[in-house]
N, C-alpha and C positions, 0 to 999 in steps of 0.2 A: 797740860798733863804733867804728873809725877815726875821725880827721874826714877832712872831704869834701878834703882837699889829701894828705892821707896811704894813701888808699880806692885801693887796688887792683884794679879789675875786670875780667874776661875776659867780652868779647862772642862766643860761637861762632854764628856764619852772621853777612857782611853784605850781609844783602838785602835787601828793601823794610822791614822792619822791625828786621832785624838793626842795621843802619848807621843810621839816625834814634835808634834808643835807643841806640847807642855814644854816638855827638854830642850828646844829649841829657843827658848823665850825666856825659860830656865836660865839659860846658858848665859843672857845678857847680864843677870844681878836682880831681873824681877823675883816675887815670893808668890811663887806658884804653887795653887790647890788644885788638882787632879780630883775629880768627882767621875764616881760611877758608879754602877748601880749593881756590879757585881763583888763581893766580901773580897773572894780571892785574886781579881785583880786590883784593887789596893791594896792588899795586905804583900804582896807579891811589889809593887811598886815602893812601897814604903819600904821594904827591906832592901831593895836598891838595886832590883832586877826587874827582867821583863817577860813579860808573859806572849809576845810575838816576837818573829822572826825579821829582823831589820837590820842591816850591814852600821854597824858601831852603834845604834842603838843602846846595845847592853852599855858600855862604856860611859855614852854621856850620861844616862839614866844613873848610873850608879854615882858618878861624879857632882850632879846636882844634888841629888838625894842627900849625897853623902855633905855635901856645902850648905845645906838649911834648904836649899832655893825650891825645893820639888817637892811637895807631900801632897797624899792622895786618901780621899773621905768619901764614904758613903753620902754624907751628906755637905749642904752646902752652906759657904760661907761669906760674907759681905768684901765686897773686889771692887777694884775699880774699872777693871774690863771683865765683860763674861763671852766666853768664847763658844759657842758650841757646835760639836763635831759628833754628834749623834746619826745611827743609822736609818735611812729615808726609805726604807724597802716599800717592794709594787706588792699589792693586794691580788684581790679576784681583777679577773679581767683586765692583767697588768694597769689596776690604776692604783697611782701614787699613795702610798700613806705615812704623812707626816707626824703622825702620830708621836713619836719620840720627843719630833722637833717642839711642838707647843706643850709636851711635859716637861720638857727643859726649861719652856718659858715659864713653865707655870712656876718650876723651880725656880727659878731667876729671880718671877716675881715676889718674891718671900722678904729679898734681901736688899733688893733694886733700893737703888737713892741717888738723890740729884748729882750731878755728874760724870755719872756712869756710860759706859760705850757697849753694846750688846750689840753680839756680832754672830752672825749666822755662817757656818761654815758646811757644814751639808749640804748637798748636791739635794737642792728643790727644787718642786714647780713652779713654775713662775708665776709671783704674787704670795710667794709662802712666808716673805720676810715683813710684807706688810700684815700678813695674818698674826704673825710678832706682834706687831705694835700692835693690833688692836687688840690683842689677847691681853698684852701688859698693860693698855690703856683701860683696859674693865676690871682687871684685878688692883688697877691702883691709880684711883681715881686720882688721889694725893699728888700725881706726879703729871706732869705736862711731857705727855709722851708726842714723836712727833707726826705728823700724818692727823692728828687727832686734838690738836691745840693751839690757839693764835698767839702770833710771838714767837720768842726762843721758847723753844724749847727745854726742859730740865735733864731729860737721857738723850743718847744718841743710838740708833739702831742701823744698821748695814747689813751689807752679803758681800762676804768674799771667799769665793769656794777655793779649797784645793785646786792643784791640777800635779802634783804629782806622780811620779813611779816607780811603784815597789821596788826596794834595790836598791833607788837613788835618793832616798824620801828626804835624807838630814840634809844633802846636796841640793835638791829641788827646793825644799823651801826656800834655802835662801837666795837660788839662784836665778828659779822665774819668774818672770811678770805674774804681779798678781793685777787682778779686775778688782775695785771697791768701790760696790755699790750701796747707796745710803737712801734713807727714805727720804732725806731731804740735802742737797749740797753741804749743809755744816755737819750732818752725821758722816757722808763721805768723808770730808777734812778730819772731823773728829779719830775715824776707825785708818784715815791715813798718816798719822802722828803715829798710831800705835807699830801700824806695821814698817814703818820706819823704823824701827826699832832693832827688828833682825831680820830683813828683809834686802838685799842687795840690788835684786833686779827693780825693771821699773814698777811703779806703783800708780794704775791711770784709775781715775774716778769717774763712775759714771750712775746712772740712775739703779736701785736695786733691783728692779724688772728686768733692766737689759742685764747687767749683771748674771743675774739666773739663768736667764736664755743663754748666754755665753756660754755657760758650762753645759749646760744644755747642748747646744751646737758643735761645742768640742768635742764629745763623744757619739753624737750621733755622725757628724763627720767621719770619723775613725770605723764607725760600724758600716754606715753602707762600704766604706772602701775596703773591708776586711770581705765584708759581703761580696762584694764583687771578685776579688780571689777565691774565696772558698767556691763558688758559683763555679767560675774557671775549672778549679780541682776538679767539680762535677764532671763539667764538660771532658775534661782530659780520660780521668778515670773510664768514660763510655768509649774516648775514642781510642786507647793505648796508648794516650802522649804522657811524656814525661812534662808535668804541671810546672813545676822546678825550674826547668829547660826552659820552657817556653817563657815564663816569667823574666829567668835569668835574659834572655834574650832580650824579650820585649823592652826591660828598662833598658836596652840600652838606646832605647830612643832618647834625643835631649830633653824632650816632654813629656816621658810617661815613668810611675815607677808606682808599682801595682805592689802592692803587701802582699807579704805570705799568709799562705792560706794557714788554715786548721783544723783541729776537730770539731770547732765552735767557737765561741766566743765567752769569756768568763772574767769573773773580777767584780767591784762593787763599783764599777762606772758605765761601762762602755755596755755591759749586759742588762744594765737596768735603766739609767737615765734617757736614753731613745724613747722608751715607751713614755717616758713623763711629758715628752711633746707629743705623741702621738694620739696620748688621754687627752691632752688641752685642745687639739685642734684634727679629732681624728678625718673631716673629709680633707683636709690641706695636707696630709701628709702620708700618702700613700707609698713614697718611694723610701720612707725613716721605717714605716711600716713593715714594706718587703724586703727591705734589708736584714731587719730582727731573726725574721719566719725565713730567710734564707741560713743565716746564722746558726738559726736553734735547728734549723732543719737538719744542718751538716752533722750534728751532734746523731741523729737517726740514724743518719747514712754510713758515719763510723760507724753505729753498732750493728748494722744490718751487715756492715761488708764481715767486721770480725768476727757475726757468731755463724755466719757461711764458711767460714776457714775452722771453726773448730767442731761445725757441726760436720765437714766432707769429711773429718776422721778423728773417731770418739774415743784415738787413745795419745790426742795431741794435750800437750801439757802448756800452758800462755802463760806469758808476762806483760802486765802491763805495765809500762815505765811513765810513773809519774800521773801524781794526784791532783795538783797545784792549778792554778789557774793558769799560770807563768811560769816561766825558769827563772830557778835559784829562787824563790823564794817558798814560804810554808803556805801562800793565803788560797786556802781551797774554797770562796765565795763565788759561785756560780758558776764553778769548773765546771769545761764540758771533759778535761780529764773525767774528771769525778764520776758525772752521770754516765760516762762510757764504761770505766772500769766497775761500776757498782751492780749496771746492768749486767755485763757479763758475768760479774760475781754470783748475781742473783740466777743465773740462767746454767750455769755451766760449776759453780760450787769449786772443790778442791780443784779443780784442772786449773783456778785461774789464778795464779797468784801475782802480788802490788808490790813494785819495785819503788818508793817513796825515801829519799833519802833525807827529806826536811819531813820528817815526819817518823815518832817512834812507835806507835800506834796504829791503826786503824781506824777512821771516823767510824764512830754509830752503824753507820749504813750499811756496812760490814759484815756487823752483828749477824750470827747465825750461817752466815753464807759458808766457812768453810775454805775461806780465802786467807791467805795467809801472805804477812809482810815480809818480801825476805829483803837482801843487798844483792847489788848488781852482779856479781859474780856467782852468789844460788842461782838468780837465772838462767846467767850463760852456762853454765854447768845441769842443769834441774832441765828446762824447759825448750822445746821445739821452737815455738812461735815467741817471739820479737810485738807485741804491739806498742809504740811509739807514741803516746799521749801529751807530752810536755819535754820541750828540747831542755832539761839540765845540762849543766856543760858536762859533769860524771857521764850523760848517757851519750853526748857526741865524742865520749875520748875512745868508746870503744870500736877499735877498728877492724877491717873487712874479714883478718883472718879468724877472729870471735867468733863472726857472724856465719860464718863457713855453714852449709848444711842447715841453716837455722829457717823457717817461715818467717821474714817481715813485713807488715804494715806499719810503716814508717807517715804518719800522719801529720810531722811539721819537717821533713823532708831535711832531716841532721844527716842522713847518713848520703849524699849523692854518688858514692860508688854501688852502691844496693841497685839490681839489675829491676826494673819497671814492669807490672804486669801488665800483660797485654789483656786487651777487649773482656772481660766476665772472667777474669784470670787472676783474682786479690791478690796472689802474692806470688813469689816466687823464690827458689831456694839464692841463695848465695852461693859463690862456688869461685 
């Protein structure tokens, strides 16, 4: 391969992880093109800013840009690596559509030429990366793609997902192990030259199938055990335990340490990739299965408990704190914040107003309802009821005597001086 001042590489998608590993790779002396398919985020990237929320993000983005190393097109142009990071979202009947992914190939294929390393970075189902190659391998016949030719091969094709966390994203690339999987050992070798590159943690090679399953398994790991705290919170909630408590307690066994619970479960991993084993093998996987439907359940459950607190009295004024899927960051992908405070928007109008402090707007969903964005201090001042959607550190600074007199449902359990409702008892005052 190249060296890192002569390395050609095409990023396709930038989006929470597309645009961090452009920058990132950027950052060695490669001449990185940023492809995507929206005007305003290139145009937005080429002026040397960014169009999401990512801790120093703005900085290095502006610093490449600003060094030649980083420009970003609509369309696409001939690389010696093509990266792509395109979104894998679930269809009808949470099943997987890669639909992005094999238009990217198809992109790819336009410009593709001997030498090349195409690398899948999208979180697929497993076997999506060999659907790569034969996609490349019928648009270009020309080329001895591999999976599809005797001999060496002329490209090299791989999978090597993310694993990533909002917040940490420029830090985590280069700090954790990544999986690289190839559709044949010398594409592995090949797509592990490259991540050598800016990559610190270890770099293990394995087949592209297992590969996929890995990322696969890492998120569906993360979701049953989120599932099984939120489940807990159920149980608590009927019995008048404090969930928190109990939790707090139980880790302190030397073998257990049980996640906090939630309103649900959200993000563009852990809330969708479950179900991509689940379509692949749904009678072997009933417990990835219940885990999901326990997850999206909790999301119910918060709204059934908060529109009981604002329905016992019709002259109570809500705040929900926080849209986000996570603290501290802007990425509202599959928030169950989102779906709780939209629903009560939609239900309950001016009473409910959205404390969002990575956000200056209102999403769409909004629209019409009558809700309005204020900052944390309209709240405490404006509104009766506290509901607690996403722990920002802004909403755990505020302390007990704020809270004085106020209704909360505290849903990721920031504030633990907040007195616990007992049995059919949502909330209780502060005092």
């Amino acid at each position: 391969m190249v060296s890192d001042s002569e390395l050609q590489v095409a990023v396709l998608g930038l989006g929470y992880i597309g645009l961090p590993t452009a920058a990132v790779i950027a950052r060695t002396g490669a001449k990185v093109l940023g492809v995507d398919v929206h005007a305003h985020v290139v145009d937005t990237v080429n002026s040397g800013r960014v169009h999401i929320e990512e801790i120093d993000l703005d900085a290095l983005v502006s610093g490449v840009v600003a060094r030649g190393n980083l420009r970003a097109s609509l369309q696409i142009e001939p690389a010696d690596v093509f990266v792509v990071a395109v979104p894998t979202p679930f269809g009808d009947n949470h099943a997987p559509d890669i639909g992005y992914v094999l238009k990217a190939a198809t992109t790819i294929a336009i410009v593709l030429k001997a030498g090349d390393v195409v690398i899948l970075e999208s979180t697929s189902p497993v076997g999506t990366t060999e659907k790569v190659a034969e996609l490349l391998a019928k648009l270009r016949p020309d080329l001895k793609v591999p999976g599809h030719c005797t001999g060496s091969a002329d490209v090299a094709i791989a999978y090597c997902p993310e694993r990533v966390l909002p917040g940490r994203i420029l830090v985590e690339l280069i700090d954790n192990d990544r999986v690289i999987g190839g559709i044949t050992p010398r594409c592995a070798r090949k797509a592990l030259q490259f991540y050598r590159r800016f990559v610190r943690g270890a770099c293990v090679t394995t087949t592209a199938k297992a590969a996929e399953m890995t990322k696969l398994s890492e998120n569906a790991f993360r979701d049953v055990n989120i599932a099984f705290a939120n489940e807990l919170s159920l149980v608590a909630d009927q019995m008048g335990v404090d969930v928190w408590e109990v939790i707090r307690l139980a880790n302190r066994h030397p073998r257990v340490n049980i996640l906090s619970p939630g309103p649900g479960v959200g993000g563009h991993c852990i809330a969708v990739d479950p179900w991509f084993l689940v379509s692949a093998a749904p009678d072997q996987t009933p417990l990835i299965r219940t885990a999901r439907e326990v997850n999206d359940g909790k999301v119910e459950h918060v709204i059934a408990r908060a529109c009981a607190m604002l329905e016992a009295d019709p002259t109570v004024r809500a705040a929900c704190l926080g849209l986000a899927f996570k603290a501290n960051i802007d990425d509202f992908r599959e928030s169950p914040a989102l779906k709780v405070a939209t629903a009560l928007a939609e239900r309950f109008g001016a009473r409910v107003s959205i404390v969002e402090p990575y956000a200056s707007t209102l999403p769409a969903a909004f629209d019409g309802s009558g809700s309005a964005l204020i900052d944390v201090d309209s709240a405490l001042e404006s509104c009766d009821t506290l509901i607690v959607l996403v722990d920002h550190e802004i909403f755990r600074s505020i302390p007990l005597e704020e809270r004085v007199g106020k209704q909360v449902y505290d849903t990721r359990g920031i504030w633990p001086d907040q007195p616990h409702p007992a049995p059919g008892e949502p909330l209780r005052l502060a005092s």
